[in-house]
Each structure stands twice: as C-alpha cells, then as structure tokens.
CHARMM internal coordinates of N, CA and C (Angstrom, degrees):
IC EDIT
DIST 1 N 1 CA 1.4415
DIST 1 CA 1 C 1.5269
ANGL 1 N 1 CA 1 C 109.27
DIST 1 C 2 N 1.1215
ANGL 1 CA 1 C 2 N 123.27
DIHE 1 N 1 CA 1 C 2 N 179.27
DIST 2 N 2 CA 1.2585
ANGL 1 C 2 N 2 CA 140.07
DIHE 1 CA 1 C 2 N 2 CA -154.60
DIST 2 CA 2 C 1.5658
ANGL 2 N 2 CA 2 C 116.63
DIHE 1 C 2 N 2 CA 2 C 5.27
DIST 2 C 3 N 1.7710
ANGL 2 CA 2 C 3 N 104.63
DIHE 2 N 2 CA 2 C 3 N 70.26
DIST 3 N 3 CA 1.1290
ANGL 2 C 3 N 3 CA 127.20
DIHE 2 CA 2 C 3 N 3 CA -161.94
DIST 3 CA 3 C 1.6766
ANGL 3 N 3 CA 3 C 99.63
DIHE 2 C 3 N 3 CA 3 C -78.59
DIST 3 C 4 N 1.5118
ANGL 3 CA 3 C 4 N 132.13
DIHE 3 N 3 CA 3 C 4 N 139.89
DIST 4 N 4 CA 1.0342
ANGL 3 C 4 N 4 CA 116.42
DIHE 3 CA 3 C 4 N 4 CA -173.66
DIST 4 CA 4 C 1.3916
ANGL 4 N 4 CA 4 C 108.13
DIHE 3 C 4 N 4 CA 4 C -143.30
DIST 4 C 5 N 1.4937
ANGL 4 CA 4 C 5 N 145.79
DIHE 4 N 4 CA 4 C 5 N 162.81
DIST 5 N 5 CA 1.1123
ANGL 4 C 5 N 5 CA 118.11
DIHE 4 CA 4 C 5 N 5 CA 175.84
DIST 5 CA 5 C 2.0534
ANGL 5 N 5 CA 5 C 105.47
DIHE 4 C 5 N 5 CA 5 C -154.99
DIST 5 C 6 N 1.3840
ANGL 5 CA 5 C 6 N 111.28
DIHE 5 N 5 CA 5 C 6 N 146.31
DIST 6 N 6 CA 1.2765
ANGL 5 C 6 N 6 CA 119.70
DIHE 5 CA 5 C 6 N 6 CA 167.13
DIST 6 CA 6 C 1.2797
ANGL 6 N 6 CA 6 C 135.37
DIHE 5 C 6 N 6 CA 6 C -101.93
DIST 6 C 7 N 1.2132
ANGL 6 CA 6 C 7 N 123.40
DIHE 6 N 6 CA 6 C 7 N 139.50
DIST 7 N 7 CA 1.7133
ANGL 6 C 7 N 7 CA 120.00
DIHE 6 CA 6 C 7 N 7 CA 167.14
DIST 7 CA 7 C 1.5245
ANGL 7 N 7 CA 7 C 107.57
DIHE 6 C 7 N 7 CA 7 C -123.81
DIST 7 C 8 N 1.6715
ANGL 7 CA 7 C 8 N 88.64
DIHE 7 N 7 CA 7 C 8 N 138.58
DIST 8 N 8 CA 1.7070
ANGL 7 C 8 N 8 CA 92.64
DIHE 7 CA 7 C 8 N 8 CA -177.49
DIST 8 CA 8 C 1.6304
ANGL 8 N 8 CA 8 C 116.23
DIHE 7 C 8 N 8 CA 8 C -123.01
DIST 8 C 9 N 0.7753
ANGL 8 CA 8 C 9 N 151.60
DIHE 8 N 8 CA 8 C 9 N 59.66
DIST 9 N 9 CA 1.5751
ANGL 8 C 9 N 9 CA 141.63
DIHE 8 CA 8 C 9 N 9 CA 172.61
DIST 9 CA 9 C 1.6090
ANGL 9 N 9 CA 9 C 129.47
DIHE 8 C 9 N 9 CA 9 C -81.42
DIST 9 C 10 N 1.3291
ANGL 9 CA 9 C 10 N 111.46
DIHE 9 N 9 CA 9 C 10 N 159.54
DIST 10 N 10 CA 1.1492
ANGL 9 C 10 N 10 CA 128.89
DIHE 9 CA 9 C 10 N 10 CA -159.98
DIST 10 CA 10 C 1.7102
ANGL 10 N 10 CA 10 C 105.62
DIHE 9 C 10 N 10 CA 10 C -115.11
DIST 10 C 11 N 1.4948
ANGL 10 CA 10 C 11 N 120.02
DIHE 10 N 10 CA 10 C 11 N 121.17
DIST 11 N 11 CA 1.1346
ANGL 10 C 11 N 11 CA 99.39
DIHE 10 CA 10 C 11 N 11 CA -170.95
DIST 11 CA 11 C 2.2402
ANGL 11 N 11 CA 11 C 89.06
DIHE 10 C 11 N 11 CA 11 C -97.28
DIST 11 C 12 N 1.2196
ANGL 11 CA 11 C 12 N 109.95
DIHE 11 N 11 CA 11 C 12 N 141.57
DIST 12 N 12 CA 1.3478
ANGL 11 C 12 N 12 CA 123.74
DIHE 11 CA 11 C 12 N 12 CA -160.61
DIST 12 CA 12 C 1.6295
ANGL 12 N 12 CA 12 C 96.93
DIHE 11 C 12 N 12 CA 12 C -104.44
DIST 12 C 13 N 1.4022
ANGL 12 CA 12 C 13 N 116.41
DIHE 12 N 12 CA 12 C 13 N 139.85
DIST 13 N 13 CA 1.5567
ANGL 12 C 13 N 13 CA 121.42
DIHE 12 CA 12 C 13 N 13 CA 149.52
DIST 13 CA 13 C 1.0328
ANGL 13 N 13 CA 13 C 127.27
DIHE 12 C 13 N 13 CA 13 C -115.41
DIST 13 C 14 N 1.4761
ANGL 13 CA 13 C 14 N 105.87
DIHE 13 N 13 CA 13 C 14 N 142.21
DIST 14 N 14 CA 1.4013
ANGL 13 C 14 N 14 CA 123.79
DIHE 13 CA 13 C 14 N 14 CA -165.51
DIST 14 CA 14 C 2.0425
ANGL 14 N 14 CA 14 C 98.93
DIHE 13 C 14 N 14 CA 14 C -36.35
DIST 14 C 15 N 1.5493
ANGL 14 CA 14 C 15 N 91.27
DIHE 14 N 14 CA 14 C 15 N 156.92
DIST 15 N 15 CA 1.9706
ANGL 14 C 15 N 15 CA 92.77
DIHE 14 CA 14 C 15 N 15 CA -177.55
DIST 15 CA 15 C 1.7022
ANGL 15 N 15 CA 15 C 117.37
DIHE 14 C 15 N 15 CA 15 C 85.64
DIST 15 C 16 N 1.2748
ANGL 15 CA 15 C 16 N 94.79
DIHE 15 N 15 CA 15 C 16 N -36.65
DIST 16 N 16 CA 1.5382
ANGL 15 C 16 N 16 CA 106.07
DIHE 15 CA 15 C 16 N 16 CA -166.40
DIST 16 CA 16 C 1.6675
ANGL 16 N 16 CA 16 C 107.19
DIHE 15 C 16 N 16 CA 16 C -79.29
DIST 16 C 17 N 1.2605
ANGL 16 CA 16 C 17 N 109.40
DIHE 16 N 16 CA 16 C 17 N 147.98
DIST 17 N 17 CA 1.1977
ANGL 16 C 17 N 17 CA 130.20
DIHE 16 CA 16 C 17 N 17 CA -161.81
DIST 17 CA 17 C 1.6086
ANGL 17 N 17 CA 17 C 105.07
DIHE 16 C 17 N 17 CA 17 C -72.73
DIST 17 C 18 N 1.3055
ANGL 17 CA 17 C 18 N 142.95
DIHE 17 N 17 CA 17 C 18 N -23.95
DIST 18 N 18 CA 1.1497
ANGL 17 C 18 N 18 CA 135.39
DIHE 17 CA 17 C 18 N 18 CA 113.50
DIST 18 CA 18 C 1.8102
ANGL 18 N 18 CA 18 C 136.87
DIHE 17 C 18 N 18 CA 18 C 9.73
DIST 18 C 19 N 1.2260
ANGL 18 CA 18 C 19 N 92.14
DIHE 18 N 18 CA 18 C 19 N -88.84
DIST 19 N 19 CA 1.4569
ANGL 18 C 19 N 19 CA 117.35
DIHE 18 CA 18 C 19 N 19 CA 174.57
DIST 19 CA 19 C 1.7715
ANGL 19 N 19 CA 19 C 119.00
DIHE 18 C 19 N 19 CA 19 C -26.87
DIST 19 C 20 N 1.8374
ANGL 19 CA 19 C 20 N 85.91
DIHE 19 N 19 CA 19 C 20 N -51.94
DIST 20 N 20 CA 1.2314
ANGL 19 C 20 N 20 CA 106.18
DIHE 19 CA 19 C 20 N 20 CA 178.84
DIST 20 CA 20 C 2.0321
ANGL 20 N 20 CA 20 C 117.31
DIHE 19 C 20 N 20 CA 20 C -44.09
DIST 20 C 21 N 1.1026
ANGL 20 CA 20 C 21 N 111.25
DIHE 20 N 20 CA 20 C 21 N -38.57
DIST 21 N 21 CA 1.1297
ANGL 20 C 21 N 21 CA 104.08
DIHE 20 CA 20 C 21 N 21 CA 157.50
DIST 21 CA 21 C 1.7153
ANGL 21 N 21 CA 21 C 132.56
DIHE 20 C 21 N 21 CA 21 C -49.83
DIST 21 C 22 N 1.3264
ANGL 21 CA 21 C 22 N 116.24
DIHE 21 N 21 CA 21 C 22 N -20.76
DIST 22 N 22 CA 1.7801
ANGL 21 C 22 N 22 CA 117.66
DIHE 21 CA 21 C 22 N 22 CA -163.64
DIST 22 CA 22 C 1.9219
ANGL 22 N 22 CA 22 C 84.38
DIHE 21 C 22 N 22 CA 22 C -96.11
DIST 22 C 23 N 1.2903
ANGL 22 CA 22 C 23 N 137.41
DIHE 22 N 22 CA 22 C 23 N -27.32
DIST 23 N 23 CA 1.2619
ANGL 22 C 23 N 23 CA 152.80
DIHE 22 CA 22 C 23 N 23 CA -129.69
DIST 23 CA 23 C 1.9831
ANGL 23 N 23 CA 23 C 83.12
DIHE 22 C 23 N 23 CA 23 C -119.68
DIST 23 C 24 N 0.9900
ANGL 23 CA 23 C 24 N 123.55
DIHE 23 N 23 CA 23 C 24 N -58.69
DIST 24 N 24 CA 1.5121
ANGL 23 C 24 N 24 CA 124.19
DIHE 23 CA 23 C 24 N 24 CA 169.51
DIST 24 CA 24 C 1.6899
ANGL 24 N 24 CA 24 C 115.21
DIHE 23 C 24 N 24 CA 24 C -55.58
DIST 24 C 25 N 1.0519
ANGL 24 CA 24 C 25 N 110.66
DIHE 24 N 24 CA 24 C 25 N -58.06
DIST 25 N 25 CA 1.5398
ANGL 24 C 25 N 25 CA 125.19
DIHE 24 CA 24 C 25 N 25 CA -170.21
DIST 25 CA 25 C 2.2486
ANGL 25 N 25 CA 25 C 98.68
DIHE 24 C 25 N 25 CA 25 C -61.28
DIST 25 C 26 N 1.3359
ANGL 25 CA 25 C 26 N 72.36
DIHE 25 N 25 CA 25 C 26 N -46.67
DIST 26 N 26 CA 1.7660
ANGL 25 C 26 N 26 CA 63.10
DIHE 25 CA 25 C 26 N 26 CA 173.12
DIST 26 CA 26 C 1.5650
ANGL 26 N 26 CA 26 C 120.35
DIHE 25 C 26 N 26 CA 26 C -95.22
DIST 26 C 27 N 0.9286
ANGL 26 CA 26 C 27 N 96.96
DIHE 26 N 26 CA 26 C 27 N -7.36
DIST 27 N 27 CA 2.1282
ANGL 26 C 27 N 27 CA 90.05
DIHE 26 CA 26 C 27 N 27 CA 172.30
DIST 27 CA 27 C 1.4867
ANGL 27 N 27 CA 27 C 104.50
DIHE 26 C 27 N 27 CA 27 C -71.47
DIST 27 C 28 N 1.6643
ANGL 27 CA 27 C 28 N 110.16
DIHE 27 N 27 CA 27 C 28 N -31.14
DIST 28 N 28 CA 1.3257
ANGL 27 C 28 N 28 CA 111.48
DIHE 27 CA 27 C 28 N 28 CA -160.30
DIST 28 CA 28 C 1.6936
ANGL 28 N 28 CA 28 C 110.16
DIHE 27 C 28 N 28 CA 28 C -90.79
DIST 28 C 29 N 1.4240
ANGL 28 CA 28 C 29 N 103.33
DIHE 28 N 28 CA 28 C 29 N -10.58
DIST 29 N 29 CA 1.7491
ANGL 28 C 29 N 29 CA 125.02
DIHE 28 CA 28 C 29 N 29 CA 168.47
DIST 29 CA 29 C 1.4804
ANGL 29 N 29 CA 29 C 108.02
DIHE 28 C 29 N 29 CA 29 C -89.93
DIST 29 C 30 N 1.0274
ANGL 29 CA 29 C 30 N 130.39
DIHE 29 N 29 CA 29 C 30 N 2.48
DIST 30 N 30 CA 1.6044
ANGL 29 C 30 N 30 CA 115.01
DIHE 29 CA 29 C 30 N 30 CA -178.94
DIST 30 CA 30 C 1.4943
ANGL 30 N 30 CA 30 C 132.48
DIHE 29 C 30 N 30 CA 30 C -54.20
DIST 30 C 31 N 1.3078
ANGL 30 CA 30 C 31 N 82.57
DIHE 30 N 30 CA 30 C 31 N -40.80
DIST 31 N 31 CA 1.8592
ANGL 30 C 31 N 31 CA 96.83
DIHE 30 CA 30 C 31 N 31 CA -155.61
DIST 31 CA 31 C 1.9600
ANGL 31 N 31 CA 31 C 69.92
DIHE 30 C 31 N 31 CA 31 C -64.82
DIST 31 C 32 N 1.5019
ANGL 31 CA 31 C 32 N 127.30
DIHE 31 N 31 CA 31 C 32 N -64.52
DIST 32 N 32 CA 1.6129
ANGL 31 C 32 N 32 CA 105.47
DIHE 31 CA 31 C 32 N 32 CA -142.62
DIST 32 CA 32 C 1.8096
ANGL 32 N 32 CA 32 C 92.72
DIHE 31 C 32 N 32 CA 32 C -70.14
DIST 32 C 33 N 1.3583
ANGL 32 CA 32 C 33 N 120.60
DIHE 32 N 32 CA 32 C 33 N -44.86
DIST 33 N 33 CA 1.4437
ANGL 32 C 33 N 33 CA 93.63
DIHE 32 CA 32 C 33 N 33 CA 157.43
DIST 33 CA 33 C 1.0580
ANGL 33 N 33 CA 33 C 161.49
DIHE 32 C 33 N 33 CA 33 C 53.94
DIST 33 C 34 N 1.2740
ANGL 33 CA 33 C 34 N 83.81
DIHE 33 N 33 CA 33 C 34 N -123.37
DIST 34 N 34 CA 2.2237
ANGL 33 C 34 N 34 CA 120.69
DIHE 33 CA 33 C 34 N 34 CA 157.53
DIST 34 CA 34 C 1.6198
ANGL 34 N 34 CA 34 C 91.88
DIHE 33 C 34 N 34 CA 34 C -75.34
DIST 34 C 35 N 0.7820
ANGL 34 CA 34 C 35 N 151.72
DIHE 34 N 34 CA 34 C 35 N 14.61
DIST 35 N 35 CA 1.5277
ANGL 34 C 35 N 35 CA 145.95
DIHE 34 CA 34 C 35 N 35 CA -167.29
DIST 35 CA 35 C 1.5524
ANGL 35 N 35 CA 35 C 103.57
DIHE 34 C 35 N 35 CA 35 C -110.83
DIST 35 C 36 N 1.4892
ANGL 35 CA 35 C 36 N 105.34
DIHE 35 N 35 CA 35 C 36 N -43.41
DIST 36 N 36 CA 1.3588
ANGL 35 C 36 N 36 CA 134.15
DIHE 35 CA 35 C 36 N 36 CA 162.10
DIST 36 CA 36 C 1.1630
ANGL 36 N 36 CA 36 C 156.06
DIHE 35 C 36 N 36 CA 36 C -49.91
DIST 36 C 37 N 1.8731
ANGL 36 CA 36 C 37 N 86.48
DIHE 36 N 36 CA 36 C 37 N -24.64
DIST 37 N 37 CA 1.6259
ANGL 36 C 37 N 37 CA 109.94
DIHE 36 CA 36 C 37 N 37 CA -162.27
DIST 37 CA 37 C 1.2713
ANGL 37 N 37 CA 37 C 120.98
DIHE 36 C 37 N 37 CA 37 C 115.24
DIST 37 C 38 N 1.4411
ANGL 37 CA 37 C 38 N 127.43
DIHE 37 N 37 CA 37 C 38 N -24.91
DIST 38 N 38 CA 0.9726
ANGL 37 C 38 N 38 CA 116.35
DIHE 37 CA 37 C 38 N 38 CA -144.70
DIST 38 CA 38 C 1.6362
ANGL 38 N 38 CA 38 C 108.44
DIHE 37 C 38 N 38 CA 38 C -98.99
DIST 38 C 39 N 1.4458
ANGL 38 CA 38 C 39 N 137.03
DIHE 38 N 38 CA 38 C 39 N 123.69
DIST 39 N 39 CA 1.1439
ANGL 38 C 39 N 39 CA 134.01
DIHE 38 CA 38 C 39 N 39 CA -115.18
DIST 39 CA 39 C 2.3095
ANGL 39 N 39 CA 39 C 97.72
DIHE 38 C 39 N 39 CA 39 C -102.99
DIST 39 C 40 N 1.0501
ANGL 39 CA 39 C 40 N 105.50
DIHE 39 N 39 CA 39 C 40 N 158.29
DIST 40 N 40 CA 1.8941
ANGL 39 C 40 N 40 CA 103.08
DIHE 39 CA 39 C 40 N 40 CA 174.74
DIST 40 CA 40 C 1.6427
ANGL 40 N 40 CA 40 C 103.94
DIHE 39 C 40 N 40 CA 40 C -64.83
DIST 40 C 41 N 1.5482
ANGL 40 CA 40 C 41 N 121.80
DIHE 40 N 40 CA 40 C 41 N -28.62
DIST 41 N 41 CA 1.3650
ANGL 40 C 41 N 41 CA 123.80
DIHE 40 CA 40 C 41 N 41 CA 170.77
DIST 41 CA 41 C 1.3049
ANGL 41 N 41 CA 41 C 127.81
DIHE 40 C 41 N 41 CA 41 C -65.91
DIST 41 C 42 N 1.5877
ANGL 41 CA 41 C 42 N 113.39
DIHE 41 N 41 CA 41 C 42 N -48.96
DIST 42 N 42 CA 1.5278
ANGL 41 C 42 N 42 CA 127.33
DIHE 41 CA 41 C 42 N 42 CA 173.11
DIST 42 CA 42 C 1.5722
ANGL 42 N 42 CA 42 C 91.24
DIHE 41 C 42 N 42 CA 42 C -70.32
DIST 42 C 43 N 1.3014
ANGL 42 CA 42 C 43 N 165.77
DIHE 42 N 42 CA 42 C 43 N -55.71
DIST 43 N 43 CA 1.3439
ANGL 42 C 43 N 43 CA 159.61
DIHE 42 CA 42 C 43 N 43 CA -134.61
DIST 43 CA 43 C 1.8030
ANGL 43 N 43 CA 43 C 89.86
DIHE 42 C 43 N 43 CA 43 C -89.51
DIST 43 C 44 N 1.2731
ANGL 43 CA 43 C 44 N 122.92
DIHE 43 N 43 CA 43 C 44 N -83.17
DIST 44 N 44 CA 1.2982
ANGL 43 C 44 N 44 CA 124.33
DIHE 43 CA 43 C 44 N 44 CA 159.54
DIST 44 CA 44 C 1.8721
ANGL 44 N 44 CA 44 C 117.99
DIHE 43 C 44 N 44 CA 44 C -13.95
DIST 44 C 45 N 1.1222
ANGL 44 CA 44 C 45 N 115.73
DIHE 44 N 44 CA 44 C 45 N -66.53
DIST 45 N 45 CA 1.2756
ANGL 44 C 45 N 45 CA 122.39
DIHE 44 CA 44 C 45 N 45 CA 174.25
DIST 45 CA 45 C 1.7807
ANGL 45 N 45 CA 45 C 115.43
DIHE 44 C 45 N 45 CA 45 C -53.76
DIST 45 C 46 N 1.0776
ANGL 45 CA 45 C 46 N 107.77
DIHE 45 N 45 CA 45 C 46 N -28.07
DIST 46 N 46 CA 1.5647
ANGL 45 C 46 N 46 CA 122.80
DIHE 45 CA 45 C 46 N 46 CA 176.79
DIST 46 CA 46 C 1.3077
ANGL 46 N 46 CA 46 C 109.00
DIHE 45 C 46 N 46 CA 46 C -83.04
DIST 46 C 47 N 1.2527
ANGL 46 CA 46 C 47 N 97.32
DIHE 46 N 46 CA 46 C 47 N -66.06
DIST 47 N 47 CA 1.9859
ANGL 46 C 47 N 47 CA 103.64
DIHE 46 CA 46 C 47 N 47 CA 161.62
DIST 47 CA 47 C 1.7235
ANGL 47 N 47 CA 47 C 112.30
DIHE 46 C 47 N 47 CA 47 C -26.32
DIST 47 C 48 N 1.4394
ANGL 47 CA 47 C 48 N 114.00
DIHE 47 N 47 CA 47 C 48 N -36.04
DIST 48 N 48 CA 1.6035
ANGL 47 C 48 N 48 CA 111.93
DIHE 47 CA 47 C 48 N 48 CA -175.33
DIST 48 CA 48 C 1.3648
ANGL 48 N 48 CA 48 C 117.68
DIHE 47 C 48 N 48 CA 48 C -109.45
DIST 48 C 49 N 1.3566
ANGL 48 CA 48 C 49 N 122.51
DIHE 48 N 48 CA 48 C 49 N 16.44
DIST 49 N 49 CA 0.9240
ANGL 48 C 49 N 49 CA 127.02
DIHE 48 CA 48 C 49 N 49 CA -174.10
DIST 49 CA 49 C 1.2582
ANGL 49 N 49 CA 49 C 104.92
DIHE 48 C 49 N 49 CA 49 C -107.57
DIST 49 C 50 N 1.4147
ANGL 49 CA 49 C 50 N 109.86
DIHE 49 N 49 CA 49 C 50 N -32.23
DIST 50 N 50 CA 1.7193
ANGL 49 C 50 N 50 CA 135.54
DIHE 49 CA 49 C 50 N 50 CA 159.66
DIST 50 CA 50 C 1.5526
ANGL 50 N 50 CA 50 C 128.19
DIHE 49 C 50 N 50 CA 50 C -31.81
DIST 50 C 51 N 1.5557
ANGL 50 CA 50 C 51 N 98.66
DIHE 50 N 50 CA 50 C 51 N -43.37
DIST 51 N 51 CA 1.3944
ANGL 50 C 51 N 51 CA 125.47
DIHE 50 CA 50 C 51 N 51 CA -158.79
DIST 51 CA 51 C 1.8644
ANGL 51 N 51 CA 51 C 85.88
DIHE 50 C 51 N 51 CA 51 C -124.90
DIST 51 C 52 N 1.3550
ANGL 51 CA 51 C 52 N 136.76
DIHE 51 N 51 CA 51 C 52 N 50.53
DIST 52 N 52 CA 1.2355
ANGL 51 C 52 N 52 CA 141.13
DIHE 51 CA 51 C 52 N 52 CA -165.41
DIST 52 CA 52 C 2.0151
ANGL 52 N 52 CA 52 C 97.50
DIHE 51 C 52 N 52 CA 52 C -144.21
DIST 52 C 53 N 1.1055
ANGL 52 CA 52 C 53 N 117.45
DIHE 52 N 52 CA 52 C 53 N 106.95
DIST 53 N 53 CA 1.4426
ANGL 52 C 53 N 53 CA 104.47
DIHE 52 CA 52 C 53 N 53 CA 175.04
DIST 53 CA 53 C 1.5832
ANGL 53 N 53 CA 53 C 104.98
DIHE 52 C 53 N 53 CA 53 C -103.85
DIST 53 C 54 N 1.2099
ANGL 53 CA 53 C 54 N 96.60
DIHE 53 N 53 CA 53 C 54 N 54.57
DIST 54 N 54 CA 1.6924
ANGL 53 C 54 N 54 CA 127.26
DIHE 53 CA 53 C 54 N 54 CA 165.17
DIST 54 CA 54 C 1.1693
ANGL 54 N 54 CA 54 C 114.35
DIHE 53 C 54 N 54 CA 54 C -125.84
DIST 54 C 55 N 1.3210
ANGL 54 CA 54 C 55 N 124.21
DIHE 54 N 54 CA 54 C 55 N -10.45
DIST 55 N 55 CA 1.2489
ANGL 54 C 55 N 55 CA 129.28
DIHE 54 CA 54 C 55 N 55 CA -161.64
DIST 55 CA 55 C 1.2361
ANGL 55 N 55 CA 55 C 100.67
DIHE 54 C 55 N 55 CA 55 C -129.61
DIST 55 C 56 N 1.6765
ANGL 55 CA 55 C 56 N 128.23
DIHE 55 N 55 CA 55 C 56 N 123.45
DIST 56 N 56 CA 1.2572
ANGL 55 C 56 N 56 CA 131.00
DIHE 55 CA 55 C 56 N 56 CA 175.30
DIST 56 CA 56 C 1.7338
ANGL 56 N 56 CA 56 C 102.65
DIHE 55 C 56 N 56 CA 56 C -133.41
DIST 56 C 57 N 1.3192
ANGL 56 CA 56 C 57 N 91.96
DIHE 56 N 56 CA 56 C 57 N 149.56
DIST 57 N 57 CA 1.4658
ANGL 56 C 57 N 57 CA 96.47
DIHE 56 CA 56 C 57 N 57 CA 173.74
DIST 57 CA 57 C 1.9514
ANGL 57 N 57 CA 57 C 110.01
DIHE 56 C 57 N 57 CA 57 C -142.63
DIST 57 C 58 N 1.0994
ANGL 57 CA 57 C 58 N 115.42
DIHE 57 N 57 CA 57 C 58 N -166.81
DIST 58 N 58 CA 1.7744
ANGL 57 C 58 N 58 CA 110.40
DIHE 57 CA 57 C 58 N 58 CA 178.48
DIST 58 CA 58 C 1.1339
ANGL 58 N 58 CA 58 C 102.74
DIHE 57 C 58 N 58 CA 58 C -122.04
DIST 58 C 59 N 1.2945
ANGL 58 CA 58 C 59 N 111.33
DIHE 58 N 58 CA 58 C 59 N 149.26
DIST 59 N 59 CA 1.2235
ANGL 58 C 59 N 59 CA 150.54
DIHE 58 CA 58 C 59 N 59 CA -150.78
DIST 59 CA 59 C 2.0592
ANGL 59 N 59 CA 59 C 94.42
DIHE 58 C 59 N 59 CA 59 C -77.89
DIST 59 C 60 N 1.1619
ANGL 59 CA 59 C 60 N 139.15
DIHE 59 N 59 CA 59 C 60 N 150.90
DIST 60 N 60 CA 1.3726
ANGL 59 C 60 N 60 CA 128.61
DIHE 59 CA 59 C 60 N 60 CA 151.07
DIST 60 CA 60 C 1.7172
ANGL 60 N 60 CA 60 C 121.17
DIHE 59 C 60 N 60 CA 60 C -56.25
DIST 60 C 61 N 1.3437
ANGL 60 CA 60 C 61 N 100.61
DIHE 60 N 60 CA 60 C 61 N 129.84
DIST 61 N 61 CA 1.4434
ANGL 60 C 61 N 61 CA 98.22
DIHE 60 CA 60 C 61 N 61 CA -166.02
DIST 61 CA 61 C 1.8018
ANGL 61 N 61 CA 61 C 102.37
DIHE 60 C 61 N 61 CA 61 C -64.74
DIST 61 C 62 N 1.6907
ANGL 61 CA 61 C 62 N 92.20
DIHE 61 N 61 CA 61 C 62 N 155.55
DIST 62 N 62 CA 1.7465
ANGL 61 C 62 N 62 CA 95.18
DIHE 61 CA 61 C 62 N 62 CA 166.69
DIST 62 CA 62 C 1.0580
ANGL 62 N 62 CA 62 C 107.83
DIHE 61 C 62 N 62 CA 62 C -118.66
DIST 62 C 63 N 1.1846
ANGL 62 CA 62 C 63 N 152.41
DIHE 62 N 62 CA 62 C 63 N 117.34
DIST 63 N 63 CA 1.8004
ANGL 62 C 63 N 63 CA 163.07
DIHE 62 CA 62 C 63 N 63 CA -113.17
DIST 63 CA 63 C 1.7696
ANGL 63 N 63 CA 63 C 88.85
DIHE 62 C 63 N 63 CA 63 C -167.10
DIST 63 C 64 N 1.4797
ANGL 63 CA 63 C 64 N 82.07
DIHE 63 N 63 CA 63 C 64 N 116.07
DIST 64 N 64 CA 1.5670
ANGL 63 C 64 N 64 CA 100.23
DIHE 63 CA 63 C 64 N 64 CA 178.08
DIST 64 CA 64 C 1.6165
ANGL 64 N 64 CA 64 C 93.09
DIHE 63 C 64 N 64 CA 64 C -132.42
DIST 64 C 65 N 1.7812
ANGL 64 CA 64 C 65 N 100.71
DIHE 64 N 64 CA 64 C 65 N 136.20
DIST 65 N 65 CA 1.6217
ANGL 64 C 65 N 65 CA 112.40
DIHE 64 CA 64 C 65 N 65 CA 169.03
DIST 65 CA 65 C 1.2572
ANGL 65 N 65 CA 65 C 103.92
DIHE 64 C 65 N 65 CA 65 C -115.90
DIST 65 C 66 N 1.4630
ANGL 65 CA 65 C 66 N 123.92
DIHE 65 N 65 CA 65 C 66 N 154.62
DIST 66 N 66 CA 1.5084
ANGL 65 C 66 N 66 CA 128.67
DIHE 65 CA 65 C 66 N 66 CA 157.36
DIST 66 CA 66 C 1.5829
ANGL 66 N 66 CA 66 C 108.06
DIHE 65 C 66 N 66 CA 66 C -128.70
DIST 66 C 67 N 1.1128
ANGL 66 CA 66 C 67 N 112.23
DIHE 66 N 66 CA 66 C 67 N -173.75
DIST 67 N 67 CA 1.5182
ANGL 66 C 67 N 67 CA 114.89
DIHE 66 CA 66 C 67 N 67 CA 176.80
DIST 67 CA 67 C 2.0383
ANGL 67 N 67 CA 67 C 93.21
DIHE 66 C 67 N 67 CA 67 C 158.83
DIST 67 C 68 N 1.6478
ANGL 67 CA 67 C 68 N 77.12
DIHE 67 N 67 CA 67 C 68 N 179.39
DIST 68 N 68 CA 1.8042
ANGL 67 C 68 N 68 CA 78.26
DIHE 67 CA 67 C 68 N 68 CA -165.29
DIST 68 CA 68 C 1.9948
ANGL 68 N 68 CA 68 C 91.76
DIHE 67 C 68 N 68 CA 68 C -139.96
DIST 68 C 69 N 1.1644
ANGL 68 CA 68 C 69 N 113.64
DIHE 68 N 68 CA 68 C 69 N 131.93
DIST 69 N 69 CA 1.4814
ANGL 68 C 69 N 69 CA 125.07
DIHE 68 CA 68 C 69 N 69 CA 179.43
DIST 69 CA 69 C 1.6712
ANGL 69 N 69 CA 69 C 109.68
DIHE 68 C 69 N 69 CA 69 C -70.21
DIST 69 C 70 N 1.3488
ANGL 69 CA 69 C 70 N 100.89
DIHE 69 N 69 CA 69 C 70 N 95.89
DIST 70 N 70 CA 1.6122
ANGL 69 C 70 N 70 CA 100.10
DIHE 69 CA 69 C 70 N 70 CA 163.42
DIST 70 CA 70 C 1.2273
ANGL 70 N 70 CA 70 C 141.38
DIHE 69 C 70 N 70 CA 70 C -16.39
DIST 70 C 71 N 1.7079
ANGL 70 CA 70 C 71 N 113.91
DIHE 70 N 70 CA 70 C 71 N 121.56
DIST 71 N 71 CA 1.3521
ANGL 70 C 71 N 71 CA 112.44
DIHE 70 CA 70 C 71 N 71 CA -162.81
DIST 71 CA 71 C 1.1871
ANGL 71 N 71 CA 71 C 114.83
DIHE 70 C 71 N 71 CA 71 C 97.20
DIST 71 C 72 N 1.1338
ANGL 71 CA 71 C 72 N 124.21
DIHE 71 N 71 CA 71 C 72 N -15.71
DIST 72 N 72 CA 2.1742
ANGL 71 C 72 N 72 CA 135.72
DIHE 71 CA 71 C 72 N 72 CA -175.10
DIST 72 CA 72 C 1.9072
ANGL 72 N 72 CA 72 C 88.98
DIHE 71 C 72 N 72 CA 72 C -106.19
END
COOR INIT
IC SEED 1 N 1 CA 1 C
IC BUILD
C-alpha cells in the first residue's frame, strides 16, 4: 500500500560529460547497427551531434518505487 513512484532525468548537452553515455552505448552497438541499416555516415553524423552543444537530448530515466507491506 501506499505504493508511490519517481522519475528522474537529466536533459544533457551535446560535449557534456553526460552525453558521453548515448556516444558509448552506440560505439558498443555498431556492428548490429550497420547490420540494420544504419549507415558509417549517419553513425559519424551522430558521433557530431554528440560533441554539438546545440544538441541536447535526455538522460535515461531513473524510476524509483516505494511502498510499505500491509499491516507494518
């Protein structure tokens, strides 16, 4: 009961030490990727959009629940 829940994100700009996470997750996704379609130009072009403090994107949410077991 008194189940409750949070979301927290960060909206990130390009450069920022942040970011660096969206820039990891996909170097380490490439190979399936390009497997996909997805082209050495568009990956490159993303790569700079990364390193762009014009370019912001959000952070992965962190979703926190609490609650308390009936009778406690």
């Amino acid at each position: 009961e008194d189940v409750t829940a949070t979301t927290y994100a960060e909206s990130w700009q390009g450069g920022s030490p942040g970011i660096d996470l969206h820039r990891v997750n996909a170097q380490q996704t490439e190979a399936g990727l390009r497997a996909d379609g997805v082209t050495e130009a568009e990956l490159l072009r993303f790569y700079a959009l990364l390193r762009d403090p014009a370019f912001v994107v959000n952070s992965p949410p962190l979703i926190s629940a609490q609650g308390r077991r009936r009778g406690r």
